[in-house]
Backbone atoms as SQL, in Angstrom:
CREATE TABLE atoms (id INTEGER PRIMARY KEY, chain TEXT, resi INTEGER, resn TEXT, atom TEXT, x REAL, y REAL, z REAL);
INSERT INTO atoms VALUES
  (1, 'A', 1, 'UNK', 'N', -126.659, 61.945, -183.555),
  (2, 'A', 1, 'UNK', 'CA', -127.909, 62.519, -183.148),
  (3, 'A', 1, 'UNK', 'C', -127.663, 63.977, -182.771),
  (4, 'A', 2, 'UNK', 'N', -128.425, 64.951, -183.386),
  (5, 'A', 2, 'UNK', 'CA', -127.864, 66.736, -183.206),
  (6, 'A', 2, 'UNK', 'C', -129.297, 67.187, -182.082),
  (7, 'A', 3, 'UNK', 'N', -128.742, 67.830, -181.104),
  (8, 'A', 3, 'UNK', 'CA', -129.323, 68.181, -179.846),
  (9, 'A', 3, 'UNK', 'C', -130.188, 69.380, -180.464),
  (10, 'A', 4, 'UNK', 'N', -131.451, 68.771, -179.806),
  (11, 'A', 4, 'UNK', 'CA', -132.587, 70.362, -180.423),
  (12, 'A', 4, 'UNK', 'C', -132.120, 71.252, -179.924),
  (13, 'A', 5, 'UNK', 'N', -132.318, 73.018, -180.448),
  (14, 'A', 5, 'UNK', 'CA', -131.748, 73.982, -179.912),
  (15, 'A', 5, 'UNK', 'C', -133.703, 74.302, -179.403),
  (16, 'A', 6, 'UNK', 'N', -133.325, 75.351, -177.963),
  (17, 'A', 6, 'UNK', 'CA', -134.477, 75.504, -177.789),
  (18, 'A', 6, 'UNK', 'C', -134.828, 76.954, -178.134),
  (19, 'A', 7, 'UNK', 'N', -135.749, 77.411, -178.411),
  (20, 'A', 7, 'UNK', 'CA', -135.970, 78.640, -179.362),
  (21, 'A', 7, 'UNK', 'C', -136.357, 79.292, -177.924),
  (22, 'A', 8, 'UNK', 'N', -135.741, 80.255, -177.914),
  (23, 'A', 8, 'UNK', 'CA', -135.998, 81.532, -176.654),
  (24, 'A', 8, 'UNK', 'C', -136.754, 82.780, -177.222),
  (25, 'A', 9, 'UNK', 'N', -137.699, 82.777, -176.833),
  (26, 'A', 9, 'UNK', 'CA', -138.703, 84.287, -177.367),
  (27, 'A', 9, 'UNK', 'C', -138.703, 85.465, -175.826),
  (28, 'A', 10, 'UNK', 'N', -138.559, 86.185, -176.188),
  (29, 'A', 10, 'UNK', 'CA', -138.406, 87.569, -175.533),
  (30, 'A', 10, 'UNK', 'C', -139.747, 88.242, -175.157),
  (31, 'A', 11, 'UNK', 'N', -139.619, 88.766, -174.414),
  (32, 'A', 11, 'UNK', 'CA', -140.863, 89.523, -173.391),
  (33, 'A', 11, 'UNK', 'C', -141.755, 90.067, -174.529),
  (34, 'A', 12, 'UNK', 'N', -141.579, 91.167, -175.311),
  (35, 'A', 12, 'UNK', 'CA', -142.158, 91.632, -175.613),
  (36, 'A', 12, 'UNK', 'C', -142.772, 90.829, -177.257),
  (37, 'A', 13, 'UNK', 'N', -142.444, 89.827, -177.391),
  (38, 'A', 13, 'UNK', 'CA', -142.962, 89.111, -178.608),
  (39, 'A', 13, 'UNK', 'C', -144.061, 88.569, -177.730),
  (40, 'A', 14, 'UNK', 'N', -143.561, 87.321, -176.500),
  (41, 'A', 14, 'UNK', 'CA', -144.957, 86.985, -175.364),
  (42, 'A', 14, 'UNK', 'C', -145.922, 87.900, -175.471),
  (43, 'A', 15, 'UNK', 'N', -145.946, 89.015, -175.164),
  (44, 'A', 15, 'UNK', 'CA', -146.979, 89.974, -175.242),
  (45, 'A', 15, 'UNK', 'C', -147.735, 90.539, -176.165),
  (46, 'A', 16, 'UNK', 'N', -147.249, 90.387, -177.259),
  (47, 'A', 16, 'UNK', 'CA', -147.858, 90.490, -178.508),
  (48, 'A', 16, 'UNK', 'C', -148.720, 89.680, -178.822),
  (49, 'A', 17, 'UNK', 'N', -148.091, 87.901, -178.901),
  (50, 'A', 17, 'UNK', 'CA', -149.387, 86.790, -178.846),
  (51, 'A', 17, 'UNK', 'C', -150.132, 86.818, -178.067),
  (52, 'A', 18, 'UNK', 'N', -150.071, 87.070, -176.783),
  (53, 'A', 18, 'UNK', 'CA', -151.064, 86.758, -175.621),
  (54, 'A', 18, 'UNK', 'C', -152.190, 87.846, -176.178),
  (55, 'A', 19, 'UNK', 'N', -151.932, 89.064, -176.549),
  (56, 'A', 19, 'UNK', 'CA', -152.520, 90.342, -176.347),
  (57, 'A', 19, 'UNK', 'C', -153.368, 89.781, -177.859),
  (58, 'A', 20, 'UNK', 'N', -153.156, 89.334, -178.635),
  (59, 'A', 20, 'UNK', 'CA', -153.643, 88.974, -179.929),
  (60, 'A', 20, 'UNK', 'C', -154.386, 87.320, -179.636),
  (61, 'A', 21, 'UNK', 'N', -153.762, 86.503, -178.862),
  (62, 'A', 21, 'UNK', 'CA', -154.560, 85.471, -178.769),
  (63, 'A', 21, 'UNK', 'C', -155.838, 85.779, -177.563),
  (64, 'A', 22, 'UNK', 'N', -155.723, 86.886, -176.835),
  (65, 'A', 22, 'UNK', 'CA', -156.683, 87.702, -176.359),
  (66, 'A', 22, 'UNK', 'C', -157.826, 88.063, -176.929),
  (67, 'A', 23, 'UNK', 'N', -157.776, 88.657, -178.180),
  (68, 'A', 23, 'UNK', 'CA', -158.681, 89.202, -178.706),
  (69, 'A', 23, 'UNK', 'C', -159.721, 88.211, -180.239),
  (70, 'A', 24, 'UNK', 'N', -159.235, 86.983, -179.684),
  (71, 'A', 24, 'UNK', 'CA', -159.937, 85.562, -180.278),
  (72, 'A', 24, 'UNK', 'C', -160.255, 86.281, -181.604),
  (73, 'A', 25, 'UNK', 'N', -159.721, 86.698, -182.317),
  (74, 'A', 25, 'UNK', 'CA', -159.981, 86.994, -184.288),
  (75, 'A', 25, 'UNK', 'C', -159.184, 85.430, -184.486),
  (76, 'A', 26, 'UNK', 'N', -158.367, 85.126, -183.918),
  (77, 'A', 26, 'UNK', 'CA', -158.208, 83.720, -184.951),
  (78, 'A', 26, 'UNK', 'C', -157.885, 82.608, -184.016),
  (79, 'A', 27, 'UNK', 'N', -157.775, 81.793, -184.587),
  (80, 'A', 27, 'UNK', 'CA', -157.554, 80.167, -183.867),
  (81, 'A', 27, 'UNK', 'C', -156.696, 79.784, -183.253),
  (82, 'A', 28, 'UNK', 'N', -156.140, 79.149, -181.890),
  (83, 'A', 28, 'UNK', 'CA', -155.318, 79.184, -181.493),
  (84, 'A', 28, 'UNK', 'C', -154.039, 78.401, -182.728),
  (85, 'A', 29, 'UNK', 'N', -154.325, 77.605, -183.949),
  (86, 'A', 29, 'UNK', 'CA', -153.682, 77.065, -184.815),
  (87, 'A', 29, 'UNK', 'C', -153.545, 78.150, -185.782),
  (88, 'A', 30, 'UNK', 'N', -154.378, 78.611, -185.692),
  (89, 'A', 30, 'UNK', 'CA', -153.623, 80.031, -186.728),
  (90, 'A', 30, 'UNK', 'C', -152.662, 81.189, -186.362),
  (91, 'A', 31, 'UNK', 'N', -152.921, 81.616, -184.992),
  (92, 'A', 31, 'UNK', 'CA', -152.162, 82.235, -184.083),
  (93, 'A', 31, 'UNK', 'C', -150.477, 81.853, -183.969),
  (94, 'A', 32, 'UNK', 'N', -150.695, 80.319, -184.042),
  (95, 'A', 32, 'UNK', 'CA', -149.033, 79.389, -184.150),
  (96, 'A', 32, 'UNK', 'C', -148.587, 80.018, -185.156),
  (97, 'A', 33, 'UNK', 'N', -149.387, 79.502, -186.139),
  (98, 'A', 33, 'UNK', 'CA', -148.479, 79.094, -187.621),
  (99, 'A', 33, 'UNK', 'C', -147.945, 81.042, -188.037),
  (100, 'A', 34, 'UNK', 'N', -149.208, 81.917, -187.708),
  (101, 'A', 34, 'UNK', 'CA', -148.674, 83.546, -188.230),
  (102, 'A', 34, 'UNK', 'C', -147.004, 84.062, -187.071),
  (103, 'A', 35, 'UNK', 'N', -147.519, 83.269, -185.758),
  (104, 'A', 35, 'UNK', 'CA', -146.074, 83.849, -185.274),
  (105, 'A', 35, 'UNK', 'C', -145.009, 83.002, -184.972),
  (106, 'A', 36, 'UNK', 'N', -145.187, 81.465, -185.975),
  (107, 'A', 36, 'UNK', 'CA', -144.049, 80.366, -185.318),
  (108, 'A', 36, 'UNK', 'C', -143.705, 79.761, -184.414),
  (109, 'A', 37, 'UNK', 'N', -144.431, 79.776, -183.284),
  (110, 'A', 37, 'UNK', 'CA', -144.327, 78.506, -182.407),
  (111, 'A', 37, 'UNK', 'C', -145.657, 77.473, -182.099),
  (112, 'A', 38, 'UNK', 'N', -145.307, 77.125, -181.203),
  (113, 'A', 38, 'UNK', 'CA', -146.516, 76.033, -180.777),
  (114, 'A', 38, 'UNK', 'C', -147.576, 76.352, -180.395),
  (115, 'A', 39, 'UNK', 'N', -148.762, 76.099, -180.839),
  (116, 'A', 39, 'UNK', 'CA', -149.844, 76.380, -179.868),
  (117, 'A', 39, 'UNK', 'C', -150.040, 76.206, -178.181),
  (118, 'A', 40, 'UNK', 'N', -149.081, 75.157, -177.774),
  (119, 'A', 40, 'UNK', 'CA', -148.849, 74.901, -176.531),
  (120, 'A', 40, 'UNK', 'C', -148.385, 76.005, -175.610),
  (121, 'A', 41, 'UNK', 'N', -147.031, 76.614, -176.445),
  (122, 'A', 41, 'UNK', 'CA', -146.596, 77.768, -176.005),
  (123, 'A', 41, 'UNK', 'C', -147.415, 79.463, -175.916),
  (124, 'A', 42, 'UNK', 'N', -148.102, 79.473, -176.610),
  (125, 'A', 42, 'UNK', 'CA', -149.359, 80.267, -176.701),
  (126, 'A', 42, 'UNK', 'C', -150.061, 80.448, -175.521),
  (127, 'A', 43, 'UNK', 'N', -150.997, 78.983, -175.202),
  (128, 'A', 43, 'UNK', 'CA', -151.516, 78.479, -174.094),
  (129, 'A', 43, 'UNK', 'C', -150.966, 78.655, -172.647),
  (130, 'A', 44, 'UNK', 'N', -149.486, 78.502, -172.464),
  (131, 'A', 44, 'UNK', 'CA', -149.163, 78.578, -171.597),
  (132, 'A', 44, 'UNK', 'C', -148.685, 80.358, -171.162),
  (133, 'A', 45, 'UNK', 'N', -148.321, 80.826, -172.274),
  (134, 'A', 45, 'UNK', 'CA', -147.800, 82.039, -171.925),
  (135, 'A', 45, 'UNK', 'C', -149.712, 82.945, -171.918),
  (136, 'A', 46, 'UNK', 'N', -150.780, 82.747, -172.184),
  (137, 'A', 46, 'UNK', 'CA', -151.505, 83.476, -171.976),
  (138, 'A', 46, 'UNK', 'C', -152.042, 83.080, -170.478),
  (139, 'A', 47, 'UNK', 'N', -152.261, 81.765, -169.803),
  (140, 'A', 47, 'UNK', 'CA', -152.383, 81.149, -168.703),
  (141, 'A', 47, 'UNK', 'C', -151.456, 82.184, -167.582),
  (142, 'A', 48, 'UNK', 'N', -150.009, 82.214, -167.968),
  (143, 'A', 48, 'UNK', 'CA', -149.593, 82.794, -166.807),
  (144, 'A', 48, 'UNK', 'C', -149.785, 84.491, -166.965),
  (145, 'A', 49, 'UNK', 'N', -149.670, 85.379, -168.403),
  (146, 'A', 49, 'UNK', 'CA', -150.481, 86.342, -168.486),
  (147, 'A', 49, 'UNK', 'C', -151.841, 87.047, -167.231),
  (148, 'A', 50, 'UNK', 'N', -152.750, 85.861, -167.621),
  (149, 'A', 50, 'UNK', 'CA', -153.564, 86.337, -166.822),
  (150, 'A', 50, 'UNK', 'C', -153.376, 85.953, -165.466),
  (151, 'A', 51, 'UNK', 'N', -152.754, 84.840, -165.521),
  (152, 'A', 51, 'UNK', 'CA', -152.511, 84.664, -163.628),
  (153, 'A', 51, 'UNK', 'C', -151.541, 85.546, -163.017),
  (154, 'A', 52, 'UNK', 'N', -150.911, 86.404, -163.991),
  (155, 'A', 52, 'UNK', 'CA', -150.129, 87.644, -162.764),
  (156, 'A', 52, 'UNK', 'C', -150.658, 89.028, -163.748),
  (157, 'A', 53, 'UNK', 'N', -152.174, 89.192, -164.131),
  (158, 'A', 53, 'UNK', 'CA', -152.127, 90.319, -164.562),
  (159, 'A', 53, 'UNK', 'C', -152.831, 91.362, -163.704),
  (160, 'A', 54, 'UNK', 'N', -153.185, 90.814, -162.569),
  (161, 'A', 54, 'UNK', 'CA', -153.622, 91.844, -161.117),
  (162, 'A', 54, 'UNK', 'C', -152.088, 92.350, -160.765),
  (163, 'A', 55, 'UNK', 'N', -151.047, 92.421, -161.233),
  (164, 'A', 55, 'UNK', 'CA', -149.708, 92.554, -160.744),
  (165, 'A', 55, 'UNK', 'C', -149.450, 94.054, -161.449),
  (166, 'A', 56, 'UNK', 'N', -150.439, 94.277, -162.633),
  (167, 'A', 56, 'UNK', 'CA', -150.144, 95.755, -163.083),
  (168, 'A', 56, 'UNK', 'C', -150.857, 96.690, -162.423),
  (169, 'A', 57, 'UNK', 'N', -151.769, 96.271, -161.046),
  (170, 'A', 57, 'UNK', 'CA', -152.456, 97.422, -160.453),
  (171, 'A', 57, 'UNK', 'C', -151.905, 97.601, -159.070),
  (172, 'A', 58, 'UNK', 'N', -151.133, 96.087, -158.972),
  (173, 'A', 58, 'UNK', 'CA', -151.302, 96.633, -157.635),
  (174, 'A', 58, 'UNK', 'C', -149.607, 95.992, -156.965),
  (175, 'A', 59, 'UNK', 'N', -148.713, 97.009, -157.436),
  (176, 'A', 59, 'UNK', 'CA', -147.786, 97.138, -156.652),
  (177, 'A', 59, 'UNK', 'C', -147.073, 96.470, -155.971),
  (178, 'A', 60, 'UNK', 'N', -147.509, 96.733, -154.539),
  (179, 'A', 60, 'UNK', 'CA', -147.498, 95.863, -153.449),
  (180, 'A', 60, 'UNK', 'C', -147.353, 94.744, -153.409),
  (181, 'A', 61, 'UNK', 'N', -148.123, 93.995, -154.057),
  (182, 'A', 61, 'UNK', 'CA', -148.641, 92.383, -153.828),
  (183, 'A', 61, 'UNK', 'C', -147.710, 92.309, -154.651),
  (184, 'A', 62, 'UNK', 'N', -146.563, 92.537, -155.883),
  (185, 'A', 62, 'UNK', 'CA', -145.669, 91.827, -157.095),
  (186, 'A', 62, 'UNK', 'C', -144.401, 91.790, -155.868),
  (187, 'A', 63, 'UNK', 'N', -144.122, 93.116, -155.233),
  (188, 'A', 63, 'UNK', 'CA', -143.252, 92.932, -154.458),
  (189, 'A', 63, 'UNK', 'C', -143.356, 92.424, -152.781),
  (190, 'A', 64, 'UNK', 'N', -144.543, 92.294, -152.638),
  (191, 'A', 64, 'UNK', 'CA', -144.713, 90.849, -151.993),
  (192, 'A', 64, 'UNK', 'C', -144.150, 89.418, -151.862),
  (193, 'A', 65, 'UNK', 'N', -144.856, 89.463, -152.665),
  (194, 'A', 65, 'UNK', 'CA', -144.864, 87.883, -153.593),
  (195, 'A', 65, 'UNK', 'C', -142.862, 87.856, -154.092),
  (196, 'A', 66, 'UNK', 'N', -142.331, 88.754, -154.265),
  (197, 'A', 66, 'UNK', 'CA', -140.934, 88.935, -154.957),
  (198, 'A', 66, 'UNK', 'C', -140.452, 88.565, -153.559),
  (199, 'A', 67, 'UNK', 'N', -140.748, 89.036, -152.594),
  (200, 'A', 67, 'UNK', 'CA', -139.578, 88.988, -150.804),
  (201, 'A', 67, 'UNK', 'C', -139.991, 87.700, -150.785),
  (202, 'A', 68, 'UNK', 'N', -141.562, 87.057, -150.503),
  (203, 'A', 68, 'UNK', 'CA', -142.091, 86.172, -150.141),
  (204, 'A', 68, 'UNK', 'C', -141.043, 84.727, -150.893),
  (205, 'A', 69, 'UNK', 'N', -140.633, 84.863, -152.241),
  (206, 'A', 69, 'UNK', 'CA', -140.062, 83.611, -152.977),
  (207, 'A', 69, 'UNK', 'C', -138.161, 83.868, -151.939),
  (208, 'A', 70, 'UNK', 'N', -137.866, 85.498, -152.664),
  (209, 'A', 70, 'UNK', 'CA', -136.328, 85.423, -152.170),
  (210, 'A', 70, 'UNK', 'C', -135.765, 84.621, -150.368),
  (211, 'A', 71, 'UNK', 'N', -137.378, 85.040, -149.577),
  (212, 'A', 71, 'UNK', 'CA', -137.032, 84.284, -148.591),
  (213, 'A', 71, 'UNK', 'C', -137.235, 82.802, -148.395),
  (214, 'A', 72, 'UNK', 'N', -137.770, 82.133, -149.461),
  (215, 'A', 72, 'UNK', 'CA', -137.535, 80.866, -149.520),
  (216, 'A', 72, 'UNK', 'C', -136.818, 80.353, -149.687),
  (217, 'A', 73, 'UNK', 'N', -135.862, 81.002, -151.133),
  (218, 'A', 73, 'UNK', 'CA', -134.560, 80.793, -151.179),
  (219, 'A', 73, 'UNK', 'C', -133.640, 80.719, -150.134),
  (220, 'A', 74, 'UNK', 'N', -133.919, 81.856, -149.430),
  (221, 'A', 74, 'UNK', 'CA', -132.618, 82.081, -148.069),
  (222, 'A', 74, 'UNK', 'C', -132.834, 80.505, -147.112),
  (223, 'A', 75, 'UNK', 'N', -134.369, 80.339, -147.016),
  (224, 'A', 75, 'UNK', 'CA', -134.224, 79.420, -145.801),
  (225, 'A', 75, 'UNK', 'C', -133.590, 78.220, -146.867),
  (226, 'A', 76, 'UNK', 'N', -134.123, 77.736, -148.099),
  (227, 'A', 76, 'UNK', 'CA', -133.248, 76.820, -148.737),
  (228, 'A', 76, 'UNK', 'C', -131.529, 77.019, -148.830),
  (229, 'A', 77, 'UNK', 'N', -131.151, 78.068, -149.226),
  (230, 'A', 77, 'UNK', 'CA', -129.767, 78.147, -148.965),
  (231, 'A', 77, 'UNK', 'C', -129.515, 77.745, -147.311),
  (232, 'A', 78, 'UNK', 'N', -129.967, 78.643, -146.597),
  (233, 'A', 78, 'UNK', 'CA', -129.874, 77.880, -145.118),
  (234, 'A', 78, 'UNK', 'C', -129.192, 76.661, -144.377),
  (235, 'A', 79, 'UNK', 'N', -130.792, 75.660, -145.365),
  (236, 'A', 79, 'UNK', 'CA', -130.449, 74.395, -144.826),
  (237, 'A', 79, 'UNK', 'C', -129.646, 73.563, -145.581),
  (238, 'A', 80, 'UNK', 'N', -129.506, 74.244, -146.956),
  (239, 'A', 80, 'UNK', 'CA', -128.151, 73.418, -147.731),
  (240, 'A', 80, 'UNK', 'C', -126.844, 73.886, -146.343),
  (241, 'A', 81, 'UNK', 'N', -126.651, 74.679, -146.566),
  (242, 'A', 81, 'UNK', 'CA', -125.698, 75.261, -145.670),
  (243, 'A', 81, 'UNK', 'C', -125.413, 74.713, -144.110),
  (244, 'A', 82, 'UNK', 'N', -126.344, 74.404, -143.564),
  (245, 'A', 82, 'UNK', 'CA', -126.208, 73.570, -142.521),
  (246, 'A', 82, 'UNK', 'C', -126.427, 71.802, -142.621),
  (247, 'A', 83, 'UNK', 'N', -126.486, 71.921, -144.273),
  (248, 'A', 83, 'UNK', 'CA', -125.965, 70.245, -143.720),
  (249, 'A', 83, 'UNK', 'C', -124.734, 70.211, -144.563),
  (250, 'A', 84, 'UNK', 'N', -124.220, 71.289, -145.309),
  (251, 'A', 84, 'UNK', 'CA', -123.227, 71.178, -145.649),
  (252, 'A', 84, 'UNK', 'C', -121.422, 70.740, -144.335),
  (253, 'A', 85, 'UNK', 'N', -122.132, 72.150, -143.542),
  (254, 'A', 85, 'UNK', 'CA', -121.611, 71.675, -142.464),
  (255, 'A', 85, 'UNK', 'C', -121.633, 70.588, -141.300),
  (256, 'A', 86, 'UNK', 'N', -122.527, 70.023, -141.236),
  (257, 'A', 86, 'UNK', 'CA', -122.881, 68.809, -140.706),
  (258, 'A', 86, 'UNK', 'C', -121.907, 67.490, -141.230),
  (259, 'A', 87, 'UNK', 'N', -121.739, 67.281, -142.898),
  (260, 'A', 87, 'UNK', 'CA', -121.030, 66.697, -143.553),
  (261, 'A', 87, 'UNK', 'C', -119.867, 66.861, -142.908),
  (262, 'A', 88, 'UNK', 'N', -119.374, 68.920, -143.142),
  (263, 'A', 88, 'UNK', 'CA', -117.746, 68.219, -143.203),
  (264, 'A', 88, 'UNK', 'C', -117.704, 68.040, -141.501),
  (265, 'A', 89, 'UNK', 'N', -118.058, 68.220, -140.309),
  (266, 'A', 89, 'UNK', 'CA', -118.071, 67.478, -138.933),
  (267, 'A', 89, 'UNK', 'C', -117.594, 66.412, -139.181),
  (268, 'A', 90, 'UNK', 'N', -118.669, 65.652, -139.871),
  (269, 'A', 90, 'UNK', 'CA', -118.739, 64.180, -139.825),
  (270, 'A', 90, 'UNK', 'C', -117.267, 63.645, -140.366),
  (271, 'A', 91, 'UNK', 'N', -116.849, 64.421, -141.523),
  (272, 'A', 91, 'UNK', 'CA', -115.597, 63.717, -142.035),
  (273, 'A', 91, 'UNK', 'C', -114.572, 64.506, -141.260),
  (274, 'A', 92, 'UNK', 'N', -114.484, 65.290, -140.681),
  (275, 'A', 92, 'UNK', 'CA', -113.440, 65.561, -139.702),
  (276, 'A', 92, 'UNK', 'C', -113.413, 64.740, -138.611),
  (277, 'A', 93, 'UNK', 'N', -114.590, 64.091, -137.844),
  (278, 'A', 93, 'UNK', 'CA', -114.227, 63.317, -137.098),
  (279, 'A', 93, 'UNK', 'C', -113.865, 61.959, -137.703),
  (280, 'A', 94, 'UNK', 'N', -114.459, 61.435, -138.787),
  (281, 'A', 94, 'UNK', 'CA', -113.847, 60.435, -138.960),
  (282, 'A', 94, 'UNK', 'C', -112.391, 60.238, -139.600),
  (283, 'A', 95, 'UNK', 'N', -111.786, 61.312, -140.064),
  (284, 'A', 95, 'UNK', 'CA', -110.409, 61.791, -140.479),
  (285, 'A', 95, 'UNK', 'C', -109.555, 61.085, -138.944),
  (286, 'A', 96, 'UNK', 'N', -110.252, 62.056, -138.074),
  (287, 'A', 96, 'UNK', 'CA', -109.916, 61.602, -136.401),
  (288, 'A', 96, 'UNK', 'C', -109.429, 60.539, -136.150),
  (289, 'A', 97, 'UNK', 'N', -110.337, 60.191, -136.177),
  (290, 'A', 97, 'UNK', 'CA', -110.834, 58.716, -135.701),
  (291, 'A', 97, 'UNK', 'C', -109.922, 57.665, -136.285),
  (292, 'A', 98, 'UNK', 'N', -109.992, 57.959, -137.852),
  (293, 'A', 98, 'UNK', 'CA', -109.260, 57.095, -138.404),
  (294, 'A', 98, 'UNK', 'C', -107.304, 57.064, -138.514),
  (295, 'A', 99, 'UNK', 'N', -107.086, 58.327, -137.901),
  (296, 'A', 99, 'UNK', 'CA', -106.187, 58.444, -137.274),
  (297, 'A', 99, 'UNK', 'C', -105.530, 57.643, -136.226),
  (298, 'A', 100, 'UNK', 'N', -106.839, 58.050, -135.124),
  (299, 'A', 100, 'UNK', 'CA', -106.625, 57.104, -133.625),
  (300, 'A', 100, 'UNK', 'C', -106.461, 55.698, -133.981),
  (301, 'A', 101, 'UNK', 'N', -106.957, 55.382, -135.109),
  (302, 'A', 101, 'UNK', 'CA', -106.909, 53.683, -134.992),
  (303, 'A', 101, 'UNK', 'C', -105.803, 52.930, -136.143),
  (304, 'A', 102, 'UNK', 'N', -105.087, 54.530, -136.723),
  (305, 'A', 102, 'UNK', 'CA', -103.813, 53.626, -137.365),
  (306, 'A', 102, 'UNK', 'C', -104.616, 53.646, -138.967),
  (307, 'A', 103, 'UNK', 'N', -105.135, 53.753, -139.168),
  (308, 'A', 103, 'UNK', 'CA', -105.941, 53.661, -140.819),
  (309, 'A', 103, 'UNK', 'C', -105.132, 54.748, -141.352),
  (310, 'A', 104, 'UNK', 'N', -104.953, 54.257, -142.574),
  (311, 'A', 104, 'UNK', 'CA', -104.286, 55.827, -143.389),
  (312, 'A', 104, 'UNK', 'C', -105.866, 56.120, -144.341),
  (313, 'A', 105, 'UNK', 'N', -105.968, 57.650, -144.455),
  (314, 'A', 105, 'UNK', 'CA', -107.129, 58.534, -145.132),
  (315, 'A', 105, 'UNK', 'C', -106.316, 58.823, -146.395),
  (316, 'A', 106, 'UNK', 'N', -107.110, 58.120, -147.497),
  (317, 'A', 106, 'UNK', 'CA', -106.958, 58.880, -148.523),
  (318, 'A', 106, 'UNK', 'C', -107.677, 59.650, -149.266),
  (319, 'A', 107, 'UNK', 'N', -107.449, 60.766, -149.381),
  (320, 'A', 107, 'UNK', 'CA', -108.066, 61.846, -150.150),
  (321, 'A', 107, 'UNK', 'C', -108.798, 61.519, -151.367),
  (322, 'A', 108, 'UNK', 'N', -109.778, 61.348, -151.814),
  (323, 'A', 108, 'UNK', 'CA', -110.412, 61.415, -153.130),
  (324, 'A', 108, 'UNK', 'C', -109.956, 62.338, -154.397),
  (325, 'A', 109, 'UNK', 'N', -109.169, 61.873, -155.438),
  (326, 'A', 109, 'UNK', 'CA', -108.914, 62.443, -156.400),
  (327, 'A', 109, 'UNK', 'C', -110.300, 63.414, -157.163),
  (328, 'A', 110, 'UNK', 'N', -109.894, 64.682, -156.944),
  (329, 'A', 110, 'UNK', 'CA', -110.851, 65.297, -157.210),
  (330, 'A', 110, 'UNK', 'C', -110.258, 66.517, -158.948);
């Protein structure tokens, strides 16, 4: 069984369909077939088009919205990060522990 490759289209081809499936001269099935992909893909790349196209006037709000995600990330890195450490606690004390009571720890072949 041979693994689909997934076809990657570049910024400025997106913009070409959107800007042409914009101006409704042809069908969203004709639009496919003249530039080769899916009509689905069409659909979706003109959808998010217009849902960030207040982003070419106004500045501010793109780099907004840009801090607004990176600090989500941070608090997600964050709390990976604090239960990362939480973990190794836990197996240091039970390393401990299993010490105090005579158990031998074996390391996981990694």
């Amino acid at each position: 069984m041979s693994k689909r490759k997934v076809k990657r289209f570049d910024t400025g081809f997106k913009v070409k369909v959107v800007l042409d499936a914009l101006k409704e001269e042809l069908t969203l099935n004709e639009l496919a077939a003249k530039y080769k992909v899916i009509p689905r893909n069409i659909i979706n790349w003109k959808k998010e088009f217009l849902a960030n196209a207040d982003l070419v006037f106004d500045k501010e709000k793109a780099v907004a919205r840009y801090k607004e995600q990176l600090g989500e990330k941070d608090r997600q890195m964050d709390e990976l990060y604090r239960q990362l450490g939480k973990s190794n606690t836990q197996l240091e004390w039970c390393k401990k522990k299993s010490k105090e009571l005579g158990l031998e720890y074996e390391a996981p072949i990694s």
